[in-house]
C-alpha positions in Angstrom: 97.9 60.0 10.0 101.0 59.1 7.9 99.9 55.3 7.5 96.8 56.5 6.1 95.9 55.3 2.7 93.1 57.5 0.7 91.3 56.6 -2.2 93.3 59.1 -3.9 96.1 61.5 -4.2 97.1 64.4 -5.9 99.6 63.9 -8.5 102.0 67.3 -8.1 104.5 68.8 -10.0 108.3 69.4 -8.1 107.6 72.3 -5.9 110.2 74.3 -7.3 109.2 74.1 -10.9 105.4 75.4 -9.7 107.1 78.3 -7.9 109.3 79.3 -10.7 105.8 79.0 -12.7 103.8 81.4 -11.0 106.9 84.1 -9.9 105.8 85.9 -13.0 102.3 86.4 -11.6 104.1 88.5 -8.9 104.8 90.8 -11.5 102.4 91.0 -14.0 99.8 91.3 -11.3 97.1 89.2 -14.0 95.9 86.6 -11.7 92.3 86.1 -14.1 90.9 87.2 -17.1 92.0 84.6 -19.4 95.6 85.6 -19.1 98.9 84.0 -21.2 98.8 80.9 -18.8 95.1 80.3 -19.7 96.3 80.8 -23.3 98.8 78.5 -23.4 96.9 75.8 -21.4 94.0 75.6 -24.3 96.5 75.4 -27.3 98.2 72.8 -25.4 95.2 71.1 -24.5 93.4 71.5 -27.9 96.4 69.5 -29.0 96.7 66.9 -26.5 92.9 66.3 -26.8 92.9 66.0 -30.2 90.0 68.1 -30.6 89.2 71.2 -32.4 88.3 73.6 -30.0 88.8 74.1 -26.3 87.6 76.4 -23.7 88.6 76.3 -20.1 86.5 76.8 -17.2 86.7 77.2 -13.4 85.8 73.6 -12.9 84.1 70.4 -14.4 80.5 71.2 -13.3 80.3 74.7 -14.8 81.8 73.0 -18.1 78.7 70.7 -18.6 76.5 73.1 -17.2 77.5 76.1 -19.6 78.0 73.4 -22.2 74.0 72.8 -21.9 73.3 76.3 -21.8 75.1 77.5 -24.9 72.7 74.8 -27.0 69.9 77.0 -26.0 67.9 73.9 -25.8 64.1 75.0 -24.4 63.4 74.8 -21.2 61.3 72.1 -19.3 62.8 69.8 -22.2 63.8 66.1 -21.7 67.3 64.8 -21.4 68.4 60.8 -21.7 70.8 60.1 -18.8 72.5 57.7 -17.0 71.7 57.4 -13.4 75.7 55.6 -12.6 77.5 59.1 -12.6 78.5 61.8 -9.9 76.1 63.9 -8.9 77.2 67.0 -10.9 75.8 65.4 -14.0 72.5 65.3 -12.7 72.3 68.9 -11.3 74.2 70.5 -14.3 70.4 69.1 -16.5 68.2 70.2 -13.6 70.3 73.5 -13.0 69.4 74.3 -16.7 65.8 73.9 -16.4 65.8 70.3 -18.0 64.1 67.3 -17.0 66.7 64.3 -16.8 65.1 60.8 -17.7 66.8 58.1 -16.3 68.5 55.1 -18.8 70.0 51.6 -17.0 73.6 51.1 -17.8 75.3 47.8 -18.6 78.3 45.7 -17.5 80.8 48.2 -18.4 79.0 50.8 -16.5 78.3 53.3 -19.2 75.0 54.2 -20.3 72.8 51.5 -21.8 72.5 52.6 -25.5 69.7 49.8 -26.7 67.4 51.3 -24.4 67.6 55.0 -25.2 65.5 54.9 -28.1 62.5 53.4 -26.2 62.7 56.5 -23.7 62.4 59.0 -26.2 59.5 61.2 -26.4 58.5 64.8 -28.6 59.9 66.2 -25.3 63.0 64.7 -25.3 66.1 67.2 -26.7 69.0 65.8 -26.2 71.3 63.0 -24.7 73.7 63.2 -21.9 76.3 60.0 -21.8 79.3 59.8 -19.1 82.2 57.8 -19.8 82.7 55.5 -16.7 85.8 55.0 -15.1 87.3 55.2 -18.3 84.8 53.3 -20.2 83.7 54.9 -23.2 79.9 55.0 -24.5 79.0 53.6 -27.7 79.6 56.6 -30.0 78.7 55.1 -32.5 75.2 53.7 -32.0 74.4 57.1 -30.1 75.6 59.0 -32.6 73.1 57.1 -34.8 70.0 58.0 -32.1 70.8 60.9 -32.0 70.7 61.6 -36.1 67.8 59.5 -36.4 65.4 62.0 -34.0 67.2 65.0 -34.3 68.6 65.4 -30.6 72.1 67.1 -29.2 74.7 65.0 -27.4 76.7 66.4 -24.4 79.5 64.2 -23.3 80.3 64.0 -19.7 84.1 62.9 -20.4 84.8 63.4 -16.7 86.9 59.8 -16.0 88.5 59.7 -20.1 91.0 62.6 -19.5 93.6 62.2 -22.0 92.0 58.5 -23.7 92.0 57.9 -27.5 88.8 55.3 -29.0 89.9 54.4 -32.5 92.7 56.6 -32.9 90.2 59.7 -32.0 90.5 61.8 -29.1 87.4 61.0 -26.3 86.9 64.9 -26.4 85.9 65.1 -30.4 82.7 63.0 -29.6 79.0 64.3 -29.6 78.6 68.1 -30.2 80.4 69.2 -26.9 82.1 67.1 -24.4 83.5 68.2 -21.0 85.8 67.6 -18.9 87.1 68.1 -15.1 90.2 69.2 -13.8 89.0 68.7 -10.4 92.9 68.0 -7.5 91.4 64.1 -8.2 91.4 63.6 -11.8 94.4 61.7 -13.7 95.0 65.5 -14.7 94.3 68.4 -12.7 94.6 72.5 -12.4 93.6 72.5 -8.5 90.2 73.1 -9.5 89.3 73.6 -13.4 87.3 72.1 -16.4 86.7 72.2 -20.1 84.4 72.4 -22.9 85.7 70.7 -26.0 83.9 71.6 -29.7 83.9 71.6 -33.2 83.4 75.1 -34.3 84.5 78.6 -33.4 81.2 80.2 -33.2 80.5 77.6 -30.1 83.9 78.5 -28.5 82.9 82.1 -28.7 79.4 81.2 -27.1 81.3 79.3 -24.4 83.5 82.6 -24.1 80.7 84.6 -23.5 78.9 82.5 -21.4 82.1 82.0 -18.8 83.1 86.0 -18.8 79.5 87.5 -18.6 79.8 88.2 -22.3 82.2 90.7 -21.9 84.7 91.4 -25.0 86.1 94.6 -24.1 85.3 97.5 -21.7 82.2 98.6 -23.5 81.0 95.5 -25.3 78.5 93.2 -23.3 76.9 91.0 -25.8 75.2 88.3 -24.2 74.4 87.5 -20.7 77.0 85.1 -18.8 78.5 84.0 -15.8 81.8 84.4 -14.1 83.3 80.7 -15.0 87.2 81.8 -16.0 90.2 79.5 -14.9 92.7 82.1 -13.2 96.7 81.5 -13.9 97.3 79.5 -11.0 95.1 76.9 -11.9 96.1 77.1 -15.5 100.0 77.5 -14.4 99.8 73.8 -12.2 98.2 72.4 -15.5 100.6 73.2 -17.3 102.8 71.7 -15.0 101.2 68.7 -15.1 100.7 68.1 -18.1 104.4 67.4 -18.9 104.3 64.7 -16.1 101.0 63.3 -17.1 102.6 60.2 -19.4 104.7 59.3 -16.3 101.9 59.4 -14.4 99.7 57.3 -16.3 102.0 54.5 -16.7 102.7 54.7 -13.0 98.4 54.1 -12.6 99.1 51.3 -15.4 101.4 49.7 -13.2 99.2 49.5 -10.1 96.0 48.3 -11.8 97.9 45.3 -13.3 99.5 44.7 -10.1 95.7 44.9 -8.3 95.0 42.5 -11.7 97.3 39.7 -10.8 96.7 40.2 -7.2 92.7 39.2 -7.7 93.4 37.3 -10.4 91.4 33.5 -10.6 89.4 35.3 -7.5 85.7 34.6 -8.3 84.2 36.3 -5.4 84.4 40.0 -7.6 84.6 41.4 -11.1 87.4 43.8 -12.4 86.9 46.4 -14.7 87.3 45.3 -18.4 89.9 47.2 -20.4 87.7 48.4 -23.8 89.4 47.0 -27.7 90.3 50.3 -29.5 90.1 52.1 -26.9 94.0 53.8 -24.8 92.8 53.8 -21.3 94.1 56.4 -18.5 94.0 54.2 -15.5 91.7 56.6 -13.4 90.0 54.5 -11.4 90.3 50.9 -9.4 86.5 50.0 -9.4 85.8 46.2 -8.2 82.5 45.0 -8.5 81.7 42.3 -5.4 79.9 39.0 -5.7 76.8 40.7 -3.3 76.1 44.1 -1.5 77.2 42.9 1.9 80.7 41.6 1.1 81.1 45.0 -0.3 80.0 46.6 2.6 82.2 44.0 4.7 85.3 44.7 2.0 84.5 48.8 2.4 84.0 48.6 6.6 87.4 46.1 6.8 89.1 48.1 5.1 88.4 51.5 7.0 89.7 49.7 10.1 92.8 49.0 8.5 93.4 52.6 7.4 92.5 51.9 3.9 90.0 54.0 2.5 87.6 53.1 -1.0 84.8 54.5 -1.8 81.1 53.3 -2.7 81.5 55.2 -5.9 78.9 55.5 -7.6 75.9 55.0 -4.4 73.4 55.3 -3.9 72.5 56.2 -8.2 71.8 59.7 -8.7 68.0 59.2 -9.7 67.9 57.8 -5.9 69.3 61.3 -4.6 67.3 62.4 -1.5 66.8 66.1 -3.5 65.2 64.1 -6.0 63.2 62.0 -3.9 59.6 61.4 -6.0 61.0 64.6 -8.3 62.1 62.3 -11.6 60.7 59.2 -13.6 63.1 56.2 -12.4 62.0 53.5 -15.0 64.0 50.5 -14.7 67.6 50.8 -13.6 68.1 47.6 -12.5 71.6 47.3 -13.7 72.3 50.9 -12.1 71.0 50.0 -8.6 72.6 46.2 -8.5 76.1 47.8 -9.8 75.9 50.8 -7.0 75.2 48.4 -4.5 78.2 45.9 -5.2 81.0 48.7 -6.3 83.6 49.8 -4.5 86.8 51.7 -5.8 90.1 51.0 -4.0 93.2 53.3 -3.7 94.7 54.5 -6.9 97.1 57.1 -7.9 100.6 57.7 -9.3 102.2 57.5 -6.1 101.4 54.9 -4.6 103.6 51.8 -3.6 103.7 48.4 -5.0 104.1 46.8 -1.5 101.3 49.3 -0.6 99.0 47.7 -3.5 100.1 44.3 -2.6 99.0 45.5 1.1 95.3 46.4 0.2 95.1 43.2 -2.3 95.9 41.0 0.9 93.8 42.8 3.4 90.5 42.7 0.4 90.9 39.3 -0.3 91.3 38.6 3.7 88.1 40.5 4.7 86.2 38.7 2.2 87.2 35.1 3.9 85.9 36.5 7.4 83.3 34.9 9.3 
C-alpha cells in the first residue's frame, strides 16, 4: 500500500545514472571475478574508511565469518560477545566452530567492557564487539584486554558505516572489522560486505578465503569459499557512495526532528549521540519506560500503517537454535533493553510531515487507556 510507512528504505541512486553504470557490463560480459567495478569500489572505500586495507565480500555475514576464519583461531575456542546484536553475529562464531560467551551491555547498547575481563578463561581467544546503532565500543579499554591476555578483536562495525571516533575511521579498530552492505544499511551494494585490515598479507588471506584460493588458472593455494561481490553490486556502491553525504544529513535531519518531537517526554529514552565520535544516523531506536508500552507503541503503530521494529528481541543468547546450547551469565541490561526497544522509521527519504506523523501517533498511543 502507498500510505505504507516501513522501518526502512532503500536509499537509490537516479535510475539513469545506474543504467549508464552497468551498460558496460553488456559488453565486457565480466559480471564476477573481482572485476574493474570491484576494484574501484575498494580503493574508494579504503579511502573513505580511512583504513588500510579493504576487501569486499558478497555480504556482511560472510565478512565476519571469513574474518574469523582467516585468524585461524582453534577450534572449540571461546569468544566474548555481546548478546544485543543481529543474529548474524552470533552464527558467524558458531559457524566457525567457536563457543560464544555472552557479556551484558550498558546504556548505550554496546558491549559492556568492565565485565569482559571477569569472563575470560585459558579457553577464551578472542573478542567480538558490535557497534550499536551507531554507538561505538570502548576501543580503548578493549584494546587494553585484549593486550593484557593476548586475545584477537573482530569488530562487527555493521551500524558505523562511514563514522569517524577521534578523528579515526570506525573500520581501523581491533585487528579486522566488518562491515555490511546489506539494501538496509546507510550504505549499500544490494547485497555486499567488507573486511577492513591493517596488513597486506591479511587482505591476501581474505582473498583467498573469498575466491577458493584461486590466483590464476593453475594456482589453488589455500582452501576457500565463493564470497566475491559481482559488478552490479559493486557498480550501485559506487553509485551511492557519491550520494551518501546527502544522504546522511537527510537521516540528520529526521532524528533531530524525532528529537524535538519527544523532547521533555519522560515516558522513553533516545539514543545518546557519543563525544568524539561523527555519527551516520542509521537507526531511530527509542527505549520505552516498560515492555508493555513498547509493545502497545509497536501494536498502535502497525494499525496505523507504521511499521518499527523490536530490534534487537528477543537477545541472541535467547535464540530458540540456541536454546540450553550456550552459558547465558547475567545479561540483565541485554534482556531489560530488548524488551523495551523499539526502532521507528528512518531513512533518507522520508518526509518531515511524515516524521512529525509517527511522533504524534507514538506519543498518542502511549496516552491510551
Amino acid at each position: 500500500m502507498d500510505d505504507k510507512i516501513l522501518v526502512t528504505q532503500s536509499s537509490m541512486p537516479p535510475f539513469e545514472e545506474y543504467m549508464e553504470m552497468i551498460k558496460p557490463l553488456w559488453e565486457s560480459h565480466w559480471l564476477t571475478n573481482m572485476g574493474d567495478y570491484h576494484k574501484r569500489l575498494e580503493d574508494e572505500l579504503r579511502t573513505y574508511l580511512k583504513v588500510p586495507e579493504i576487501s569486499l565480500t558478497v555480504n556482511g555475514h560472510m565478512a565476519l565469518e571469513l574474518a574469523l576464519q582467516s585468524l585461524n583461531l582453534p577450534k572449540g575456542g571461546e569468544v566474548i560477545t555481546t548478546p544485543f546484536t543481529f543474529i548474524s553475529t552470533t552464527h558467524a562464531i558458531i559457524r566457525n566452530g567457536l563457543v560464544p560467551v555472552f557479556c551484558d551491555v550498558k546504556e548505550d547498547y554496546t558491549i559492556d567492557e568492565s565485565k569482559i575481563e571477569e569472563l575470560i578463561t585459558e579457553h577464551t581467544v578472542a573478542i567480538v564487539p558490535v557497534h550499536v546503532y551507531g554507538n561505538i565500543c570502548n576501543v580503548e579499554e578493549i584494546e587494553q584486554i585484549a593486550y593484557k591476555y593476548d586475545l584477537k578483536v573482530i569488530y562487527d562495525a555493521a551500524h558505523a558505516f562511514g563514522e569517524t571516533y577521534q578523528g579515526k575511521g570506525v573500520g581501523s579498530f581491533g585487528d579486522l572489522s566488518t562491515f555490511s552492505f546489506h539494501a538496509t544499511k546507510v550504505f549499500h551494494t544490494i547485497e555486499g560486505g567488507c573486511v577492513c585490515s591493517k596488513t597486506r598479507e591479511q587482505y591476501e588471506k581474505l582473498y583467498n578465503l573469498k575466491n577458493f584460493g584461486i590466483r590464476n588458472e593453475e594456482l589453488i593455494v589455500s582452501v576457500g569459499a565463493n564470497a566475491k561481490m559481482n559488478e552490479f553490486q559493486a557498480a550501485m556502491g559506487l553509485c551511492n557512495l557519491k550520494y551518501l553525504q546527502q544522504n546522511i544529513e537527510a537521516r540528520k535531519r529526521v532524528v533531530e526532528r524525532y528529537c524535538e518531537n519527544f523532547s521533555g517526554e519522560m515516558k522513553l529514552r533516545l539514543n545518546q549521540y557519543q563525544k568524539g565520535v561523527e555519527p551516520n544516523y542509521a537507526y531511530m531506536p527509542v527505549l520505552f519506560e516498560t515492555a508493555e508500552l513498547r509493545d502497545k507503541v509497536y501494536t498502535g503503530l502497525r494499525r496505523k500503517n507504521i511499521f518499527s521494529r523490536k530490534y534487537f528481541y528477543p537477545i541472541t543468547a535467547d535464540a530458540a537454535c540456541f536454546r540450553n546450547k550456550y552459558k547465558k551469565n547475567d545479561l540483565e541490561h541485554a534482556r531489560d533493553y530488548s524488551n523495551r526497544i523499539l526502532v521507528l522509521p528512518l531513512y533518507a527519504s522520508l518526509r518531515i510531515e511524515q516524521v512529525d506523523m509517527i511522533s504524534k501517533a507514538v506519543l498518542e498511543i502511549q496516552k491510551e487507556g
